[in-house]
DRENTI-531757 format. One record per atom (N, C-alpha, C): x, y negated, z; residue in three letters. Coordinates in Angstrom, 3 decimals. Atoms other than C-alpha are relative to their C-alpha. Layout:
<tigu X="X" Y="Y" Z="Z" res="ala"/>
...
// end
This chain:
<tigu X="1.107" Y="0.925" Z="0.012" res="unk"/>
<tigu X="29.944" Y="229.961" Z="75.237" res="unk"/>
<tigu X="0.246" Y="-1.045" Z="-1.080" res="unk"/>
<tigu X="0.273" Y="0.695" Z="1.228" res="unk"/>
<tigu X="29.360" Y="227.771" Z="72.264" res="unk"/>
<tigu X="-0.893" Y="-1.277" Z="0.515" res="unk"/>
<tigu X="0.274" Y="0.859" Z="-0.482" res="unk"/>
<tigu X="28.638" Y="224.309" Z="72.232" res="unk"/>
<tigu X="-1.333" Y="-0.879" Z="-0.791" res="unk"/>
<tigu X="1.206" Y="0.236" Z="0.960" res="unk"/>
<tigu X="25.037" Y="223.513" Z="70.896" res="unk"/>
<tigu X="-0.217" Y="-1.147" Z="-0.807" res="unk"/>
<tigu X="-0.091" Y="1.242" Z="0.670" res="unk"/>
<tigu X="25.751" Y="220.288" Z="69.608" res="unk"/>
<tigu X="0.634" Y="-0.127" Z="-1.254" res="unk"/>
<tigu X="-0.875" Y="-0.400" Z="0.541" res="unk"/>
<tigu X="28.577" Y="221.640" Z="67.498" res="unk"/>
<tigu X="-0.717" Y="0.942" Z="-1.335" res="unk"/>
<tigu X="1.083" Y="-0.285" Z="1.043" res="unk"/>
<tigu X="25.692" Y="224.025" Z="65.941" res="unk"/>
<tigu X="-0.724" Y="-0.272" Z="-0.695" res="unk"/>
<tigu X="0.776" Y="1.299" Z="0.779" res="unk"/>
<tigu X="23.455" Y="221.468" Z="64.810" res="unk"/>
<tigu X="0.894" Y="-1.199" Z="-0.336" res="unk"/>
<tigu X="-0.590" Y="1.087" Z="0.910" res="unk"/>
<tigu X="25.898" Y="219.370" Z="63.457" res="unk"/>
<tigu X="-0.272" Y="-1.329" Z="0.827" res="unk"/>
<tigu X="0.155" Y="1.410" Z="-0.491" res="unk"/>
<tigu X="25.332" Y="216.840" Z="65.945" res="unk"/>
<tigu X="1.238" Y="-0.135" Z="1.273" res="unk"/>
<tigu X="-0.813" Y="0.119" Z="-1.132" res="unk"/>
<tigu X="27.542" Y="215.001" Z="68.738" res="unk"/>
<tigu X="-0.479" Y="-0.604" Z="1.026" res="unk"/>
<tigu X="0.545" Y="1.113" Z="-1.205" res="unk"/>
<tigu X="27.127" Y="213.482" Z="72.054" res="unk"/>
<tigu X="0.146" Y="-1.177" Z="0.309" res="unk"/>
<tigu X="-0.939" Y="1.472" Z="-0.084" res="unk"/>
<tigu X="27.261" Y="210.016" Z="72.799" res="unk"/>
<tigu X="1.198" Y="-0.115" Z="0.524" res="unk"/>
<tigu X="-1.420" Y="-0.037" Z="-0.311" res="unk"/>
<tigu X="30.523" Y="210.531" Z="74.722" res="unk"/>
<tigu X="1.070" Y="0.519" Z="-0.780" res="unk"/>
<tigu X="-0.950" Y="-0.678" Z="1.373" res="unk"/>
<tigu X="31.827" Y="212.395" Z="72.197" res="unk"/>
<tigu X="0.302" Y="-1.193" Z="-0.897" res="unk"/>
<tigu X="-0.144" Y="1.098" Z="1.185" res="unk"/>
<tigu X="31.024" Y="209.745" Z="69.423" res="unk"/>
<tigu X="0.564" Y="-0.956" Z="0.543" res="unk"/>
<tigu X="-0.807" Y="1.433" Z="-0.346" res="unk"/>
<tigu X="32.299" Y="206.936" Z="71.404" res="unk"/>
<tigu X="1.586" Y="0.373" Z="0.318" res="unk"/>
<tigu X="-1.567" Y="-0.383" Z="-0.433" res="unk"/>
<tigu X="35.584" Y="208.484" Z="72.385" res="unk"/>
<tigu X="0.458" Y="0.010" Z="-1.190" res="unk"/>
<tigu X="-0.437" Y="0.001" Z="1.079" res="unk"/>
<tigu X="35.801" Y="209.605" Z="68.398" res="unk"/>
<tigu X="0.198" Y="-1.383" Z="-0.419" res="unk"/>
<tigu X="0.348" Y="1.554" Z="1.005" res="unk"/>
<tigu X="34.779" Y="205.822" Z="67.144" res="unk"/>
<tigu X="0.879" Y="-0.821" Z="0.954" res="unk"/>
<tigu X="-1.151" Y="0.969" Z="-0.921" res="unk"/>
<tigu X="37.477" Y="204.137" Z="69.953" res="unk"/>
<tigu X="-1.245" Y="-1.108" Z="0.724" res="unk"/>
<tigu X="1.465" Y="1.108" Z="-0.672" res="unk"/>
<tigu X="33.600" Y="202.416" Z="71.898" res="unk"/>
<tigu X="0.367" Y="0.980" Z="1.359" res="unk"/>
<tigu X="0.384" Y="-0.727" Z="-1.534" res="unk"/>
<tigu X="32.714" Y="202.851" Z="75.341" res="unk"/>
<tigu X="-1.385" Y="0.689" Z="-0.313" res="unk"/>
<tigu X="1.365" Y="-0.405" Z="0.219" res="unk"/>
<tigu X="29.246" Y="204.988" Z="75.895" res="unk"/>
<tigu X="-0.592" Y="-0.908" Z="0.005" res="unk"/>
<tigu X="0.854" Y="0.973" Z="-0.002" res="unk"/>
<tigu X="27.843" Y="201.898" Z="76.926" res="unk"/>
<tigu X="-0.455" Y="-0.674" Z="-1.560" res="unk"/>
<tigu X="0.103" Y="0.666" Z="1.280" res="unk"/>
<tigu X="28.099" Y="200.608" Z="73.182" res="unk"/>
<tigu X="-0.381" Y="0.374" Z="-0.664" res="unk"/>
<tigu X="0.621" Y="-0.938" Z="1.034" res="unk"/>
<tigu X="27.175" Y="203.379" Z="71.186" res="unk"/>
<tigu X="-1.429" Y="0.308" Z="0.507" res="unk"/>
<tigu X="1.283" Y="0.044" Z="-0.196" res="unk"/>
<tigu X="23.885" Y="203.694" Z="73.815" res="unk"/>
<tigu X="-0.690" Y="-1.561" Z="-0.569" res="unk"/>
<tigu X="0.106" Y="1.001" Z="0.498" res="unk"/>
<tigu X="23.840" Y="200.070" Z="72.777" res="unk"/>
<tigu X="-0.741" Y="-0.126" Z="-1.354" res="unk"/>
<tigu X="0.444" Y="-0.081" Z="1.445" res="unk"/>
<tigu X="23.598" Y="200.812" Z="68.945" res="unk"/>
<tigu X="-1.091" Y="1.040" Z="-0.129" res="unk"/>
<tigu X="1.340" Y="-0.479" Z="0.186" res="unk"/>
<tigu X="21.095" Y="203.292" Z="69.507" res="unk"/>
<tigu X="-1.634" Y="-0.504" Z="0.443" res="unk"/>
<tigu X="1.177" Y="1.151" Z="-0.861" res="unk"/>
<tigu X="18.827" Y="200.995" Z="71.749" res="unk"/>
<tigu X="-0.429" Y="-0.569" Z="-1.149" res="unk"/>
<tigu X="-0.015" Y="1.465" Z="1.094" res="unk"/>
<tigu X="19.041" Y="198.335" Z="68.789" res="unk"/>
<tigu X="-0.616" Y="0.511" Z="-1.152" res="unk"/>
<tigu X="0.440" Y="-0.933" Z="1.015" res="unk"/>
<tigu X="18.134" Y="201.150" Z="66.435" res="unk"/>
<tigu X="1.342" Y="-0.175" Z="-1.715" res="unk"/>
<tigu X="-0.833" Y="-0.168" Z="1.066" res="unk"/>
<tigu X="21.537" Y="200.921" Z="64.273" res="unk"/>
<tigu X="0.193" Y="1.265" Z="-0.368" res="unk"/>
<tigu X="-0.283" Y="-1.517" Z="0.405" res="unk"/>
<tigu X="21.939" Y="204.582" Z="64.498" res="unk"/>
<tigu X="-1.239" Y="1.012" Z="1.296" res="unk"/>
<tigu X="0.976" Y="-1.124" Z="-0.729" res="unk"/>
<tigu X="19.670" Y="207.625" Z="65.738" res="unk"/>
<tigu X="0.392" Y="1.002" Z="1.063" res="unk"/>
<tigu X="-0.541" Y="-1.567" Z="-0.754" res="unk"/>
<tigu X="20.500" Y="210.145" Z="68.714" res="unk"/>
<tigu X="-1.251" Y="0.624" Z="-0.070" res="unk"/>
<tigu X="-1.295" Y="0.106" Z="0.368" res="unk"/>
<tigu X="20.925" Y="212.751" Z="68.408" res="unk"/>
<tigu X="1.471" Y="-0.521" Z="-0.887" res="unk"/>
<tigu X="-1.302" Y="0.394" Z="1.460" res="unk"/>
<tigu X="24.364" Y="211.247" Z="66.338" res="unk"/>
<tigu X="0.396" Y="1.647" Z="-0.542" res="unk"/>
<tigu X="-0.635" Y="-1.087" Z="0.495" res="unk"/>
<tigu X="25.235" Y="213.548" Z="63.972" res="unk"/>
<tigu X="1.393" Y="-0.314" Z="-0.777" res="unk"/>
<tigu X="-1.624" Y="0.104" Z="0.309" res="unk"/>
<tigu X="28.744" Y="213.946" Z="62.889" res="unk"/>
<tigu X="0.003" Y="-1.027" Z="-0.980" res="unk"/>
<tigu X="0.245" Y="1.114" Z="1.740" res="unk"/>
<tigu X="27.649" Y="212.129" Z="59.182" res="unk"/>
<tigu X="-0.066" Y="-1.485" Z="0.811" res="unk"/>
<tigu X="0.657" Y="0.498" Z="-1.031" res="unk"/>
<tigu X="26.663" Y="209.564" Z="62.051" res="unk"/>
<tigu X="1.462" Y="-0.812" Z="-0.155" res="unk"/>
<tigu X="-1.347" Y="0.349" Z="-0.731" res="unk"/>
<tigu X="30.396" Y="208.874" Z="63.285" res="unk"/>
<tigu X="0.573" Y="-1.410" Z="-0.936" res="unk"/>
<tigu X="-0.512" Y="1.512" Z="0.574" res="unk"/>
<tigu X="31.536" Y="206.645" Z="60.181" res="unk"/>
<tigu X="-1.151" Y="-1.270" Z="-0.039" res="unk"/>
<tigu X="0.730" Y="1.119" Z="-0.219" res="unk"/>
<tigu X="28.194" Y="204.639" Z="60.492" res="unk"/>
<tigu X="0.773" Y="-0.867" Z="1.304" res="unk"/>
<tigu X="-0.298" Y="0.449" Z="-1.205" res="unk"/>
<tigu X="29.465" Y="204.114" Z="64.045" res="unk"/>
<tigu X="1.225" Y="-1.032" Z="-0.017" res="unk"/>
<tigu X="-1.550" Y="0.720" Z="0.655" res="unk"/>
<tigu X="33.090" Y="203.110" Z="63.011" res="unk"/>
<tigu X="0.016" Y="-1.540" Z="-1.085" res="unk"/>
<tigu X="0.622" Y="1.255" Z="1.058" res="unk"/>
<tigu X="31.752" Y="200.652" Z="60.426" res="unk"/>
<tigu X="-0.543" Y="-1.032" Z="0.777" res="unk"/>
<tigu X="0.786" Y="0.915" Z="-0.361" res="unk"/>
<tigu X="29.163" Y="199.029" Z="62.885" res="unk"/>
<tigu X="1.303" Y="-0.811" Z="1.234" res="unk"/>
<tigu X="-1.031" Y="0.910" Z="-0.590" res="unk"/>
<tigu X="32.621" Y="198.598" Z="65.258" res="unk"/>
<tigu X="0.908" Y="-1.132" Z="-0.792" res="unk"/>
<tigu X="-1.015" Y="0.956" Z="0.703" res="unk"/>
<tigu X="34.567" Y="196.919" Z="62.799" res="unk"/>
<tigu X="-0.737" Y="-1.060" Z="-0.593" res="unk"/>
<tigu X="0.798" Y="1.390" Z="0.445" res="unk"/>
<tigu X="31.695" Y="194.725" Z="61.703" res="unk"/>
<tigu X="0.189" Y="-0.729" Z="1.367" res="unk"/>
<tigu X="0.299" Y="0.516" Z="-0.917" res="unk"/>
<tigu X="31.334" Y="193.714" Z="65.102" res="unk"/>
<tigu X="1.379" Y="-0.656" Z="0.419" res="unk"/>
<tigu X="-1.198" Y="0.780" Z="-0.485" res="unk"/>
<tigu X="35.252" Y="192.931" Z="65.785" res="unk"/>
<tigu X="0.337" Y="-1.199" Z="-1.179" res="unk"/>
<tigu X="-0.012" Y="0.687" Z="1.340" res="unk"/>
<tigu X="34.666" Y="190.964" Z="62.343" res="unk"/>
<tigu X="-0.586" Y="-1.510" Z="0.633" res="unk"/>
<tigu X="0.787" Y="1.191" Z="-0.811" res="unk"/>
<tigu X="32.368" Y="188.612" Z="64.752" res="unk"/>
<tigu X="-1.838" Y="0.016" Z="-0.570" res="unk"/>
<tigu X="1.320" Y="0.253" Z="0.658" res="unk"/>
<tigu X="29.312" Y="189.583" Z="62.947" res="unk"/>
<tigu X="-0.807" Y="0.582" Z="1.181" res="unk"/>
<tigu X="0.362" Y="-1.033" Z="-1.119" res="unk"/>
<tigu X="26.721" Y="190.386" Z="65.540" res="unk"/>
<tigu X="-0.963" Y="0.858" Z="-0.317" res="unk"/>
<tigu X="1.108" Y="-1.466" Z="0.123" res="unk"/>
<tigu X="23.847" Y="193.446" Z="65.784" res="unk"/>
<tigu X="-1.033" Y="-0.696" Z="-1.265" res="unk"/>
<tigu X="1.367" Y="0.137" Z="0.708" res="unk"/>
<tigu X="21.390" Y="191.691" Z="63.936" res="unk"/>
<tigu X="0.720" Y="-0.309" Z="-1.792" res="unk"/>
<tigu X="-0.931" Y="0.283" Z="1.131" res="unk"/>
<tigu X="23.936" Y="190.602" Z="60.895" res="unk"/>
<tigu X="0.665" Y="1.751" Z="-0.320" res="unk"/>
<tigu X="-0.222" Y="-1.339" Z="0.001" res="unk"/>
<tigu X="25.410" Y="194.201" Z="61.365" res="unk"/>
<tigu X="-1.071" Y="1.053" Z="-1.118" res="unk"/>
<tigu X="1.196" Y="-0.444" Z="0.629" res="unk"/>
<tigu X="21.737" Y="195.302" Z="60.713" res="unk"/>
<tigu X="-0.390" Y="-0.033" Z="-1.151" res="unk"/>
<tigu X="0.578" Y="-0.012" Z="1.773" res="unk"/>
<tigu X="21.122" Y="193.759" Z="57.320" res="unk"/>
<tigu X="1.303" Y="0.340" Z="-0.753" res="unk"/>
<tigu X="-1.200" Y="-0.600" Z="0.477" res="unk"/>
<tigu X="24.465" Y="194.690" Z="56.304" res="unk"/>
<tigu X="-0.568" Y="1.133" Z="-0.054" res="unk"/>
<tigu X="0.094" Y="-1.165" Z="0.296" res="unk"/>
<tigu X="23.742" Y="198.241" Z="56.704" res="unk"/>
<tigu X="-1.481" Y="0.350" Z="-0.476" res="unk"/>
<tigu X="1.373" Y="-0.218" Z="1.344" res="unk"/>
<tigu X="20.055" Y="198.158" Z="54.907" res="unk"/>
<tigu X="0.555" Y="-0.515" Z="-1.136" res="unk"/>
<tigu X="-0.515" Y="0.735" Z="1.294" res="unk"/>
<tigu X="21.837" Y="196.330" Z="52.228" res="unk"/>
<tigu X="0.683" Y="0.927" Z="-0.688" res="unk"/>
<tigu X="-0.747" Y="-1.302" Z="0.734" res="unk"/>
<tigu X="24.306" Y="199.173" Z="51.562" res="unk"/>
<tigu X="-0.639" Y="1.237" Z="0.075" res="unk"/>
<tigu X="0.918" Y="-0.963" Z="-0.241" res="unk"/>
<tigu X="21.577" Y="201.504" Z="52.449" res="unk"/>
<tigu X="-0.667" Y="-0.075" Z="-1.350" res="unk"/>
<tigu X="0.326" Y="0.140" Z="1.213" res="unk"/>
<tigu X="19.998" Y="200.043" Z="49.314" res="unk"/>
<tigu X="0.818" Y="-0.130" Z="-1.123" res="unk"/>
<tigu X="-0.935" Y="-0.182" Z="1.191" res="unk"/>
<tigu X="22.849" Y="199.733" Z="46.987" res="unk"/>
<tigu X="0.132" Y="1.306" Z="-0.095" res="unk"/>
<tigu X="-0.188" Y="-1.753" Z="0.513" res="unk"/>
<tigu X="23.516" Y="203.663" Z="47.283" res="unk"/>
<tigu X="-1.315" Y="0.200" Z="-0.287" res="unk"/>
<tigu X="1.533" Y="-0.145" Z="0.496" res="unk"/>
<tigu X="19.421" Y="204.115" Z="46.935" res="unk"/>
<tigu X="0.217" Y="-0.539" Z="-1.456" res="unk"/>
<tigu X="-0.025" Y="0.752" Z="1.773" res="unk"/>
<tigu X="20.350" Y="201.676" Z="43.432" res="unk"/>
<tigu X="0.632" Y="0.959" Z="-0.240" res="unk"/>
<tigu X="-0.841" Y="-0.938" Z="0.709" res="unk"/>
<tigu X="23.104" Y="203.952" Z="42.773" res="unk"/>
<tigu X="-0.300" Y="1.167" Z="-0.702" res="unk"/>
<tigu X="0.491" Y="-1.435" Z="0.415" res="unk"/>
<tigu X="21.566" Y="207.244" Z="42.724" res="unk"/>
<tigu X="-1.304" Y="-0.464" Z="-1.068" res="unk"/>
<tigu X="1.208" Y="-0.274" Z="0.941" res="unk"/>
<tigu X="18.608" Y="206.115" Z="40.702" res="unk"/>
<tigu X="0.724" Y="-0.629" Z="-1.161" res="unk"/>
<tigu X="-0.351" Y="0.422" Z="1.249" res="unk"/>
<tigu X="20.523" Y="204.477" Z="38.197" res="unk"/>
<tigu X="0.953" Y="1.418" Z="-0.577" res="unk"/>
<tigu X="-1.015" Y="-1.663" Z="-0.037" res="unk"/>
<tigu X="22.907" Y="207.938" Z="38.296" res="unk"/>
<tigu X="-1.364" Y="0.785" Z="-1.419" res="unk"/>
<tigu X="0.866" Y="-0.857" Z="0.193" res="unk"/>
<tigu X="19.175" Y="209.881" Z="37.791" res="unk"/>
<tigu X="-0.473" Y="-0.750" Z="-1.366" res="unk"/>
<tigu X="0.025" Y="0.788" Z="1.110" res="unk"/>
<tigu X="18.471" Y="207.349" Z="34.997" res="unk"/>
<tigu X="0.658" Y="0.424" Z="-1.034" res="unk"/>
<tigu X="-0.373" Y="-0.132" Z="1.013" res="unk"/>
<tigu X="21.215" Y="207.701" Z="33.019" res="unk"/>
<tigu X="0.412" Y="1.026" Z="-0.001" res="unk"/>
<tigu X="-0.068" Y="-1.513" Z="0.587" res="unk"/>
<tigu X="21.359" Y="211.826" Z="32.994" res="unk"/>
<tigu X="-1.491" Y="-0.051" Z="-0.811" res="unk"/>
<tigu X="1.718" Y="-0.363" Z="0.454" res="unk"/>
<tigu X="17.372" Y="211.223" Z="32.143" res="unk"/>
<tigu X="0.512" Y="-0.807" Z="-1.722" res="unk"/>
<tigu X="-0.040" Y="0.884" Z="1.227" res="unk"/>
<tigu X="18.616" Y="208.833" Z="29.012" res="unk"/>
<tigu X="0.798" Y="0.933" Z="-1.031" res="unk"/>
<tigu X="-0.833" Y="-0.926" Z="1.060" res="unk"/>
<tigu X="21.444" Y="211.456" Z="27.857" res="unk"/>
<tigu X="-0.669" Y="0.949" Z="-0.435" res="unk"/>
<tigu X="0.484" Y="-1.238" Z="0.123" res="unk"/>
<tigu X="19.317" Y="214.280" Z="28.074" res="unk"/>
<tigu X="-0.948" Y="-0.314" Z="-1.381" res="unk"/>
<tigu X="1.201" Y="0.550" Z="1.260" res="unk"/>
<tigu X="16.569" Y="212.476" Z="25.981" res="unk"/>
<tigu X="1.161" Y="-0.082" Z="-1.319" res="unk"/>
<tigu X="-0.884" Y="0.150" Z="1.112" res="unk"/>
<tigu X="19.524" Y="211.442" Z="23.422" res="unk"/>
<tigu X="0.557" Y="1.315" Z="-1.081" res="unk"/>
<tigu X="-0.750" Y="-1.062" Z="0.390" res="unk"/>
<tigu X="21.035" Y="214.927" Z="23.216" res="unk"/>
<tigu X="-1.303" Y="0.712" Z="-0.674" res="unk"/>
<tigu X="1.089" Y="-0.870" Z="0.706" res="unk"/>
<tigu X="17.099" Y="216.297" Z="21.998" res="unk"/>
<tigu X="-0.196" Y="-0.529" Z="-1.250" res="unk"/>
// end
């Protein structure tokens, strides 16, 4: 028997909280609050890990929150400046 969660690349909240060192209560917590989505998917786990160590930092959910749109948008900057400058070489190299 195979474990369907395991197939879809996703985990259970008991799972993720046991992986990320949280109780379930905390990780249903961060999904309540809308920091992260269930199902969690594995990609999921270091969001989780991150939003604990912000939180033992003293920052709370809502500080947490713009923290992670903030770096949500710096990688969004990243990649388009990435897609940018292959679009600038390519033009150069014609």
């Amino acid at each position: 028997m195979t474990n369907r969660g395991q197939e879809s690349g996703t985990v259970s909240i008991p799972v993720a909280a046991q992986r990320a060192g949280l109780s379930v209560y905390t990780v249903r917590r961060y999904v309540r609050v809308g920091l992260v989505e269930a199902p969690l998917r594995e990609d999921q786990l270091a969001e989780v890990r991150r939003i604990r160590r912000l939180t033992e930092m003293g920052i709370n959910l809502a500080g947490v929150e713009v923290i992670l749109a903030m770096r949500r948008r710096i990688e969004s900057l990243q990649g388009e400046i990435a897609r940018l400058e292959r679009l600038l070489q390519q033009a150069e190299e014609e």
